[in-house]
N, CA, C and O atoms as a printed pandas DataFrame, in Angstrom:
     atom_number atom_name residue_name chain_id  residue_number  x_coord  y_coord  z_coord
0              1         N          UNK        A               1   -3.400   -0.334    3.277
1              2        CA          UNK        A               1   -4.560   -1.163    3.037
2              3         C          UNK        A               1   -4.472   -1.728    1.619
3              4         O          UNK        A               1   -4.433   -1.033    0.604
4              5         N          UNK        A               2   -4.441   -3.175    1.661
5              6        CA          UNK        A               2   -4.122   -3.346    0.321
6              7         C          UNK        A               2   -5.535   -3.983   -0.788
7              8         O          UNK        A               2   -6.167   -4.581    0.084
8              9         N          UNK        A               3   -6.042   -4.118   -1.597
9             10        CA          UNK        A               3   -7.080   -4.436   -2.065
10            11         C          UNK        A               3   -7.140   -5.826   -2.209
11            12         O          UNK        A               3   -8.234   -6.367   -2.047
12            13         N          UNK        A               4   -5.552   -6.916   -2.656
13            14        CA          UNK        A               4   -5.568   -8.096   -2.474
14            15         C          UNK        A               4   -4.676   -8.732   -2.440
15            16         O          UNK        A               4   -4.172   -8.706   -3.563
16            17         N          UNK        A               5   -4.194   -9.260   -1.875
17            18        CA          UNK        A               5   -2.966  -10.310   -1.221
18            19         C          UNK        A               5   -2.926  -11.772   -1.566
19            20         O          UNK        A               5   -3.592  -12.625   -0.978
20            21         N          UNK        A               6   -2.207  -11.973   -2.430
21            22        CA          UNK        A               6   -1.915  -13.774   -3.155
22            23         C          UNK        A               6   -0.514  -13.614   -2.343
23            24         O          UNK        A               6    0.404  -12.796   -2.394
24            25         N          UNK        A               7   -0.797  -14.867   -1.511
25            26        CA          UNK        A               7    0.118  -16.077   -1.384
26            27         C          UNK        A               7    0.246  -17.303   -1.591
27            28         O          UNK        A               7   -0.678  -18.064   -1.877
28            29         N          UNK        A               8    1.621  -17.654   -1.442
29            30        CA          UNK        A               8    1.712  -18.931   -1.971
30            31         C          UNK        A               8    1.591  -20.187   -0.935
31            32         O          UNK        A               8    2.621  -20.346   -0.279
32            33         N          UNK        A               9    0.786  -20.894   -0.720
33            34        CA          UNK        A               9    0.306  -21.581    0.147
34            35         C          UNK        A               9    1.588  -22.241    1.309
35            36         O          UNK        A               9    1.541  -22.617    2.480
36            37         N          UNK        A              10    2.633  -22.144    0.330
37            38        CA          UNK        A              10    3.508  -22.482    2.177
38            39         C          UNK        A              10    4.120  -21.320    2.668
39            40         O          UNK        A              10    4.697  -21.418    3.751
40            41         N          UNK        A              11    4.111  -20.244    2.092
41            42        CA          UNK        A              11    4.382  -19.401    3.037
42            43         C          UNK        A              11    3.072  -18.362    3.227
43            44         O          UNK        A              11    3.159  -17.169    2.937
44            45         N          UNK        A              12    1.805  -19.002    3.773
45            46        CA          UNK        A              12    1.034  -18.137    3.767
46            47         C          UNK        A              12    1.109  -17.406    5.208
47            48         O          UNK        A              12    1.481  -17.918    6.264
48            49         N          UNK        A              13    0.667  -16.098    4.992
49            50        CA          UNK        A              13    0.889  -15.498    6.629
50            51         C          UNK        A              13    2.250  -14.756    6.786
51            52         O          UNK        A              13    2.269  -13.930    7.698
52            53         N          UNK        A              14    3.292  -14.890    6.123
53            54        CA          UNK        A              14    4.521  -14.508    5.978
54            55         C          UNK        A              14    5.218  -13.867    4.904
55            56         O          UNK        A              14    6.218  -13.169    5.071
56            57         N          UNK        A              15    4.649  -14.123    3.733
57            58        CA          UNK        A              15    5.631  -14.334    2.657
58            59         C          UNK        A              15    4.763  -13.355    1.484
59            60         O          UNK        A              15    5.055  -13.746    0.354
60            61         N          UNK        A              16    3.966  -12.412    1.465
61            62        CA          UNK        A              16    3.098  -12.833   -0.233
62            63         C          UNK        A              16    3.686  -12.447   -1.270
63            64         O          UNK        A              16    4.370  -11.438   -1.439
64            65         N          UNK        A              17    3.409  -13.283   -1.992
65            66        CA          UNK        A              17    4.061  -13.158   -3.927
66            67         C          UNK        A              17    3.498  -11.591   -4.222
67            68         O          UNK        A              17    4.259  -10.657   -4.477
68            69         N          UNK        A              18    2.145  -11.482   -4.149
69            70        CA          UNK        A              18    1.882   -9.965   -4.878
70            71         C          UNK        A              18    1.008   -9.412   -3.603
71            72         O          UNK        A              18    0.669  -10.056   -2.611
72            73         N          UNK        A              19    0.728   -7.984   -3.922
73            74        CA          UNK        A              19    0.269   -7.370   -3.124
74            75         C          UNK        A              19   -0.256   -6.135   -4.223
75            76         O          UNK        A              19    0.536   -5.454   -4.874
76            77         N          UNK        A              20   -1.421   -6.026   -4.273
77            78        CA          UNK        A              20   -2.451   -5.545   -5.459
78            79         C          UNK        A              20   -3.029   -4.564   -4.760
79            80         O          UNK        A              20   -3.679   -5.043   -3.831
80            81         N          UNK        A              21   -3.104   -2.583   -4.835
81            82        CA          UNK        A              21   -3.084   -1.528   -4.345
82            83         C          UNK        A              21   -4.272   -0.663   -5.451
83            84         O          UNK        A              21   -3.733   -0.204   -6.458
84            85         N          UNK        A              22   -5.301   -0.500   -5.370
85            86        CA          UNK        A              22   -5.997    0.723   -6.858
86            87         C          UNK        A              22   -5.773   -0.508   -8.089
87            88         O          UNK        A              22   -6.180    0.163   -9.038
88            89         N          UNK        A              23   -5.477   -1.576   -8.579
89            90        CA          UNK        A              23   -5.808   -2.330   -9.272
90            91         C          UNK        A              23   -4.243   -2.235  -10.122
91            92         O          UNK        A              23   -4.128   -2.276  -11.347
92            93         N          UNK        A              24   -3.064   -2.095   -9.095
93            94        CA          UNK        A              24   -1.766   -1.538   -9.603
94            95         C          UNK        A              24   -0.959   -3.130   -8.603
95            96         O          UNK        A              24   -1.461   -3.662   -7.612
96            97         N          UNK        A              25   -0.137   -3.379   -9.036
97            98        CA          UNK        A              25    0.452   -4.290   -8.204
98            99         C          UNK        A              25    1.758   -3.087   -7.754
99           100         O          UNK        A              25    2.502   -2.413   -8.466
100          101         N          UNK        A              26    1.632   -3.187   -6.405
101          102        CA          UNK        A              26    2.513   -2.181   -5.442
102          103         C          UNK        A              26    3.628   -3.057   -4.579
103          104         O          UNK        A              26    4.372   -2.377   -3.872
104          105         N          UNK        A              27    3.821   -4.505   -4.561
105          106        CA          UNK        A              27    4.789   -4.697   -4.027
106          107         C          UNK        A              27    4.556   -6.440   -4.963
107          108         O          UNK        A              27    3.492   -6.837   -5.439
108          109         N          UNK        A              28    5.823   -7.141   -4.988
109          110        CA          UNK        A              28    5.739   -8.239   -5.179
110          111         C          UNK        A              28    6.929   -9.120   -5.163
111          112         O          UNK        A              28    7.934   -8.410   -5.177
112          113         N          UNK        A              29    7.222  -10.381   -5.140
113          114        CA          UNK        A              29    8.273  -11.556   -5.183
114          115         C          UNK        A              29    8.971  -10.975   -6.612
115          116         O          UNK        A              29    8.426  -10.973   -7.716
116          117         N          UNK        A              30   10.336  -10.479   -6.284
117          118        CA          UNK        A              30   10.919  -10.198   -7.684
118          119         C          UNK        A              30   12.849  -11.122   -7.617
119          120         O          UNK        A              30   13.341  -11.406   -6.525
120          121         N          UNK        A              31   13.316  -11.307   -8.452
121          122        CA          UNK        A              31   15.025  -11.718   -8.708
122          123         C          UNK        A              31   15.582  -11.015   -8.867
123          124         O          UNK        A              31   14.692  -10.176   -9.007
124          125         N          UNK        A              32   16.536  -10.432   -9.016
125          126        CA          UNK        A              32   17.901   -9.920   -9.203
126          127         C          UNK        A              32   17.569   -9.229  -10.471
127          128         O          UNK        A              32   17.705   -9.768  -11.569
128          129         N          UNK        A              33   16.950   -7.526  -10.221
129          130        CA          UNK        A              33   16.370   -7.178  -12.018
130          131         C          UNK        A              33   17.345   -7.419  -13.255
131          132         O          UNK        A              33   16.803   -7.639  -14.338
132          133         N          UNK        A              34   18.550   -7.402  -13.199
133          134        CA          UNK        A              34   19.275   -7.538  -14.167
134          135         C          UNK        A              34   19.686   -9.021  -14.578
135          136         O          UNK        A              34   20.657   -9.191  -15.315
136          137         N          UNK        A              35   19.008   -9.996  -14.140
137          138        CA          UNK        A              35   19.583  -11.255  -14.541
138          139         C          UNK        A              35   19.410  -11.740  -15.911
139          140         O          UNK        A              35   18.687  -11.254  -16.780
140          141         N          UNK        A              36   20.195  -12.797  -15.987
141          142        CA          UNK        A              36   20.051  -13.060  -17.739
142          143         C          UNK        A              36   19.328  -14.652  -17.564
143          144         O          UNK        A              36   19.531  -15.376  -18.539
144          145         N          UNK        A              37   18.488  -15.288  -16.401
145          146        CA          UNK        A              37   17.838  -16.301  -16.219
146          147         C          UNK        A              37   16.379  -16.290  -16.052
147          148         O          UNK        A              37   16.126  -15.541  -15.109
148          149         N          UNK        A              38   15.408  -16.744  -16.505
149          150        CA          UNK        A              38   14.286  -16.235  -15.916
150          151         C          UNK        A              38   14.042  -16.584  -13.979
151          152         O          UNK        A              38   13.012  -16.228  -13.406
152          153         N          UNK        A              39   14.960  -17.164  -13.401
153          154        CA          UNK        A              39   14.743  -17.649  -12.139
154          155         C          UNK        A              39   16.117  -17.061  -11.216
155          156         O          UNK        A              39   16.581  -17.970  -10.529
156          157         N          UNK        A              40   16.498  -16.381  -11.136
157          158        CA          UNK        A              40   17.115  -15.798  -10.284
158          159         C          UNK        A              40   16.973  -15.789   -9.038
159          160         O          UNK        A              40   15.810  -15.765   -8.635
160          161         N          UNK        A              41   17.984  -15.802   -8.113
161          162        CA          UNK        A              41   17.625  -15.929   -6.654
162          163         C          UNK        A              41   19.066  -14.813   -6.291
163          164         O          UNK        A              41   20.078  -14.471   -6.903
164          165         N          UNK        A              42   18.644  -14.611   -5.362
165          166        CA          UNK        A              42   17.671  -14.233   -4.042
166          167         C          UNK        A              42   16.212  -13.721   -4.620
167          168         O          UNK        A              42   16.012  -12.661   -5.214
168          169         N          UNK        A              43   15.527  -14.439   -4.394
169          170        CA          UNK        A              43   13.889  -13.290   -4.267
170          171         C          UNK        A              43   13.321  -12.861   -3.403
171          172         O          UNK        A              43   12.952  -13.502   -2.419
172          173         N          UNK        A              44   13.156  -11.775   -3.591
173          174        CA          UNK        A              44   12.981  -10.885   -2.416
174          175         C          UNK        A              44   11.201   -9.443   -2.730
175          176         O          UNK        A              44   10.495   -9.260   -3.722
176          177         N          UNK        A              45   11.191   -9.017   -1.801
177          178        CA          UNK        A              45    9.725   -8.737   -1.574
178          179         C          UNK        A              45   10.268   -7.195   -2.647
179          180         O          UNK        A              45   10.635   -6.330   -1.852
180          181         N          UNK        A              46   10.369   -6.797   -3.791
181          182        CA          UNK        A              46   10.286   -5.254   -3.846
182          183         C          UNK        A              46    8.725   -4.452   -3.947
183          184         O          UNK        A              46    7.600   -4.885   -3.699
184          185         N          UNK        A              47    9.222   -3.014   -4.451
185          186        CA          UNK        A              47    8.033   -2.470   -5.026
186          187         C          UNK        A              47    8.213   -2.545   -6.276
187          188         O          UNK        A              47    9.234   -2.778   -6.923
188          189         N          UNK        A              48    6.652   -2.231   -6.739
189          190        CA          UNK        A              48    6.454   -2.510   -8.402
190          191         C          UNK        A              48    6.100   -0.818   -8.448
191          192         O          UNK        A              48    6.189    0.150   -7.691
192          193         N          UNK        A              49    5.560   -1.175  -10.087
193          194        CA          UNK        A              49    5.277    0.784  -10.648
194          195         C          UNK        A              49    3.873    1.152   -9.601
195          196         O          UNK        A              49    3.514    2.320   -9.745
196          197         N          UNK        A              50    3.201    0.509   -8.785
197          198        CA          UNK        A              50    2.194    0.837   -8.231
198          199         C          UNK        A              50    2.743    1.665   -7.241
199          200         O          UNK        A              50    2.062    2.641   -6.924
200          201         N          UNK        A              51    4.481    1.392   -6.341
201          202        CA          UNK        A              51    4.268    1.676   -5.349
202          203         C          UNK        A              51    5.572    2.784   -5.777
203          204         O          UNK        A              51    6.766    2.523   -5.623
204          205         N          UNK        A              52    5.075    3.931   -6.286
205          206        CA          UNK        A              52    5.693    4.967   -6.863
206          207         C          UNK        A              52    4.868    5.955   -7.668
207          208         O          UNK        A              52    3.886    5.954   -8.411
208          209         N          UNK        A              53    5.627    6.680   -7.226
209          210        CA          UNK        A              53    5.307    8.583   -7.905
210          211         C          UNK        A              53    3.815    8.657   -7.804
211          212         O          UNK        A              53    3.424    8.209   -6.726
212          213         N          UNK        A              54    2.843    9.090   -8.605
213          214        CA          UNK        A              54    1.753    9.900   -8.224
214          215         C          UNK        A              54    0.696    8.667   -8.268
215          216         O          UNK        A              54   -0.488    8.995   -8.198
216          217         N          UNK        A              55    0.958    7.464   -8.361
217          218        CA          UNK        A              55    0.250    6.456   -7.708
218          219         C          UNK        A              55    0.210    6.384   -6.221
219          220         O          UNK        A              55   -0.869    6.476   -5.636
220          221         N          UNK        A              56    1.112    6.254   -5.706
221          222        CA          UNK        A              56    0.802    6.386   -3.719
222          223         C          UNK        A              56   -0.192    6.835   -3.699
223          224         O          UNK        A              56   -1.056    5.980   -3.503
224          225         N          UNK        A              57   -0.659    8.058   -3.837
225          226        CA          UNK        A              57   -1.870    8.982   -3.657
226          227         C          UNK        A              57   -2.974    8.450   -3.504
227          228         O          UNK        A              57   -3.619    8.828   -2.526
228          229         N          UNK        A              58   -3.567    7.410   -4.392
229          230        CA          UNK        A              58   -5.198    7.303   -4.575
230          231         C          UNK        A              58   -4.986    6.248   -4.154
231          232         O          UNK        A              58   -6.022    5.601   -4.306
232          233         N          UNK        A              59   -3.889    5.372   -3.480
233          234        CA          UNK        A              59   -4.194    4.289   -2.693
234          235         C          UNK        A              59   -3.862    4.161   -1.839
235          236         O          UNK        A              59   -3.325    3.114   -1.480
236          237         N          UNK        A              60   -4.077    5.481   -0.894
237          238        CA          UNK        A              60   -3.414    5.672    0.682
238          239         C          UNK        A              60   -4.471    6.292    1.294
239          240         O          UNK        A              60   -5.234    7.063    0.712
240          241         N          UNK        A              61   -4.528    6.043    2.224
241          242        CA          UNK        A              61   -5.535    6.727    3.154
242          243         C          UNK        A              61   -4.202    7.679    4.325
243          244         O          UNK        A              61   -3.047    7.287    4.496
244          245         N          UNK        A              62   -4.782    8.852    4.916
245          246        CA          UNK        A              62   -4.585    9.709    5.962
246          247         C          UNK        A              62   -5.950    9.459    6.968
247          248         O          UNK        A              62   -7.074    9.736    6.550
248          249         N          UNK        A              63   -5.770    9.013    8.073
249          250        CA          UNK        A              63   -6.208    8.941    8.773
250          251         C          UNK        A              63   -6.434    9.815   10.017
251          252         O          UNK        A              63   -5.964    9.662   11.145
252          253         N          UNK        A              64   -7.533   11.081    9.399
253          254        CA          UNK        A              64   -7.850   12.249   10.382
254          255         C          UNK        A              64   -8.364   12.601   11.850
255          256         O          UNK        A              64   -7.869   12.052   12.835
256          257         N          UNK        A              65   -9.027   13.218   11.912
257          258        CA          UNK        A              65   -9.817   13.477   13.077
258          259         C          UNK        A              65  -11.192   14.066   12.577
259          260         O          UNK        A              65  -11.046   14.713   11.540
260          261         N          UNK        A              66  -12.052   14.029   12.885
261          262        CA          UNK        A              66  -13.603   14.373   12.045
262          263         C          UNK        A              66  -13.315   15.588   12.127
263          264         O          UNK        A              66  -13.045   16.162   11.072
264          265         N          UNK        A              67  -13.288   16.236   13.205
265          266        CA          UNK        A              67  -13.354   17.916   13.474
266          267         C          UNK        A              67  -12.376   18.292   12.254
267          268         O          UNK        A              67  -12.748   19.057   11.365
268          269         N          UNK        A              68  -11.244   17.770   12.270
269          270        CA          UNK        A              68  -10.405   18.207   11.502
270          271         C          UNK        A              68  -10.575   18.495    9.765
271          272         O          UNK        A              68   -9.996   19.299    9.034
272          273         N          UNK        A              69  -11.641   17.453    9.479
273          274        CA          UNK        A              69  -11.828   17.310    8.167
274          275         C          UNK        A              69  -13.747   18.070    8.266
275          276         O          UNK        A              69  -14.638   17.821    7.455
276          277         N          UNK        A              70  -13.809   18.564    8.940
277          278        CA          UNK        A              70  -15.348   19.392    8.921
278          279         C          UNK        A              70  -14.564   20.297    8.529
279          280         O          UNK        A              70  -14.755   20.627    7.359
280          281         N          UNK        A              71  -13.574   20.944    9.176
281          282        CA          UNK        A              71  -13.032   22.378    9.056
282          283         C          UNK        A              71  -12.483   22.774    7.580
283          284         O          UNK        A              71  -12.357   23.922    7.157
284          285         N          UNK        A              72  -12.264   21.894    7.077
285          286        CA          UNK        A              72  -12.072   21.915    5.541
286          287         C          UNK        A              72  -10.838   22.485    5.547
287          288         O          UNK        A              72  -10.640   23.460    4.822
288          289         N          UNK        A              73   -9.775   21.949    6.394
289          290        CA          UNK        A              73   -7.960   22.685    5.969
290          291         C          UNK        A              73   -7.211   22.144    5.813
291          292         O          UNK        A              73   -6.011   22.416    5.835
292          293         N          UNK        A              74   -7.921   20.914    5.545
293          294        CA          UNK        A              74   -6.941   19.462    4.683
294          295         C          UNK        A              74   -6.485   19.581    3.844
295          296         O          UNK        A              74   -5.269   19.390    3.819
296          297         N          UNK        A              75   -7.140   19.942    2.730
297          298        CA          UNK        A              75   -6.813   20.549    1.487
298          299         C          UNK        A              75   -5.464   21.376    1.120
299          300         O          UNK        A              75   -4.865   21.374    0.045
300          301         N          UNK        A              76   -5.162   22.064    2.274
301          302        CA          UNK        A              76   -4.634   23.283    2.126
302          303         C          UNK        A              76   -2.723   22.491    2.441
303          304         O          UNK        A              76   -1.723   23.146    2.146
304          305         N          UNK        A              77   -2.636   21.010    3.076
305          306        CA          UNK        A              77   -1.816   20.402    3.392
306          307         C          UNK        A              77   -1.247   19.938    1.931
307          308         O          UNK        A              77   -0.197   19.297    1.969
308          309         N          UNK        A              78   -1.940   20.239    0.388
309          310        CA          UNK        A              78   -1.442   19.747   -0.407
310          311         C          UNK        A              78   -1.242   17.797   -0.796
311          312         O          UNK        A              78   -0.711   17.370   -1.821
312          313         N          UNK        A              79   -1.766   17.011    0.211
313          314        CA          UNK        A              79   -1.444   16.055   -0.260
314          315         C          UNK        A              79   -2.331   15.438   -0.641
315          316         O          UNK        A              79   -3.429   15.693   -0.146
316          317         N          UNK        A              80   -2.174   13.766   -2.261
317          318        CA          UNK        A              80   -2.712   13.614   -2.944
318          319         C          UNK        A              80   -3.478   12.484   -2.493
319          320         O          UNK        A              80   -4.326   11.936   -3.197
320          321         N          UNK        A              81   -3.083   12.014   -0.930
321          322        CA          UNK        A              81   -3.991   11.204   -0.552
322          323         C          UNK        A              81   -5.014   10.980    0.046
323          324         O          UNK        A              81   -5.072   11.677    1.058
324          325         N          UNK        A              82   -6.012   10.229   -0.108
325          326        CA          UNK        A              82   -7.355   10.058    0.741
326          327         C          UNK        A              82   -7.753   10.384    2.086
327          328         O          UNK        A              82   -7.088    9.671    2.838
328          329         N          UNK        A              83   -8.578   11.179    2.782
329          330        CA          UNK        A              83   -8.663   11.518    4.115
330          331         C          UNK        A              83   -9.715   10.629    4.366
331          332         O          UNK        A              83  -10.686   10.381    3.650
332          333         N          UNK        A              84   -9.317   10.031    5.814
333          334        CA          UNK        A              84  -10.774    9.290    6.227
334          335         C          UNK        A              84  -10.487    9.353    7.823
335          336         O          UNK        A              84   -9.534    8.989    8.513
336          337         N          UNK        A              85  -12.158   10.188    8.204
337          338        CA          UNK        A              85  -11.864   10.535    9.827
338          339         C          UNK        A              85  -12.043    9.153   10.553
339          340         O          UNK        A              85  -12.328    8.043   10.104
340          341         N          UNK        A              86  -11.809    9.546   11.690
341          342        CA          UNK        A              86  -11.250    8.323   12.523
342          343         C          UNK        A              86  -12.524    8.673   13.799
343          344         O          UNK        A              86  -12.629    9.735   14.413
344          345         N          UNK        A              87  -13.178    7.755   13.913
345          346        CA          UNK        A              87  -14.280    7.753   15.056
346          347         C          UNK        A              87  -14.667    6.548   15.666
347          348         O          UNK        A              87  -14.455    5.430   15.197
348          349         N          UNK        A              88  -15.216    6.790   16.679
349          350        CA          UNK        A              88  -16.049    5.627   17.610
350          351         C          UNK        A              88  -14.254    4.838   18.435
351          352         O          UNK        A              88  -14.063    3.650   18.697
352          353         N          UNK        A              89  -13.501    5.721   18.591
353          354        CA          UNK        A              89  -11.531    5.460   19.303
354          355         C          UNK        A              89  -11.861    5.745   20.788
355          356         O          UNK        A              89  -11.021    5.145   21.458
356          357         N          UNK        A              90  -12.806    6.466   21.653
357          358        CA          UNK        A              90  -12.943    6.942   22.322
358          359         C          UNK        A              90  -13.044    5.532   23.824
359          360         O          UNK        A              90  -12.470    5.701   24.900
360          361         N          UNK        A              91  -13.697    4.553   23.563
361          362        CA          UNK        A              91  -13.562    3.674   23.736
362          363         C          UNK        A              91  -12.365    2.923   23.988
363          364         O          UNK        A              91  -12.015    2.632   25.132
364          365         N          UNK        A              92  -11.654    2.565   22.846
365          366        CA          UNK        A              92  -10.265    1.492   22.814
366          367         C          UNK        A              92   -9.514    1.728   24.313
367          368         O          UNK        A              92   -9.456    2.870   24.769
368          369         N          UNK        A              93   -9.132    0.963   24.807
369          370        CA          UNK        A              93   -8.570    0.636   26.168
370          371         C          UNK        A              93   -7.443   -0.253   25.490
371          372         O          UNK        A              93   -6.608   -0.830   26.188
């Protein structure tokens, strides 16, 4: 889930330049890191410092089961990301 998505108007729908995660940019349009041009090509989609080490955490959701997260043994799974139960699925066809 990302908080905000800039694209660049001809490749919108396909392509985006940045992708903005907890107020961290987590993926974006980057060149060849070692170039000695400011315009390098191939550009290509990487991750940025958002989408690494103990950042993942507070901008990820786990997507539970209610019962599961009443019982309080989420916790005990150690991980640093967000739980959010999953309801009103019972339905979906």
């Amino acid at each position: 889930l990302a908080d905000l998505v800039l694209w660049s108007p001809a490749f919108f729908g396909a392509k985006p330049e940045i992708i903005i995660k907890g107020g961290q940019i987590a993926w974006a349009q980057m060149g060849l890191a070692n170039a000695s041009i400011p315009t390098p090509e191939p550009v290509k989609q990487r991750k940025m410092f958002g989408a690494y080490g103990k950042a993942i955490g507070p901008q990820s959701y786990v997507f539970v089961n209610k019962v599961a997260m009443d019982a309080g043994k989420l916790p005990e799974y150690g991980l640093s990301k967000l739980f959010y139960p999953v309801t009103n699925c019972r339905s979906v066809r």
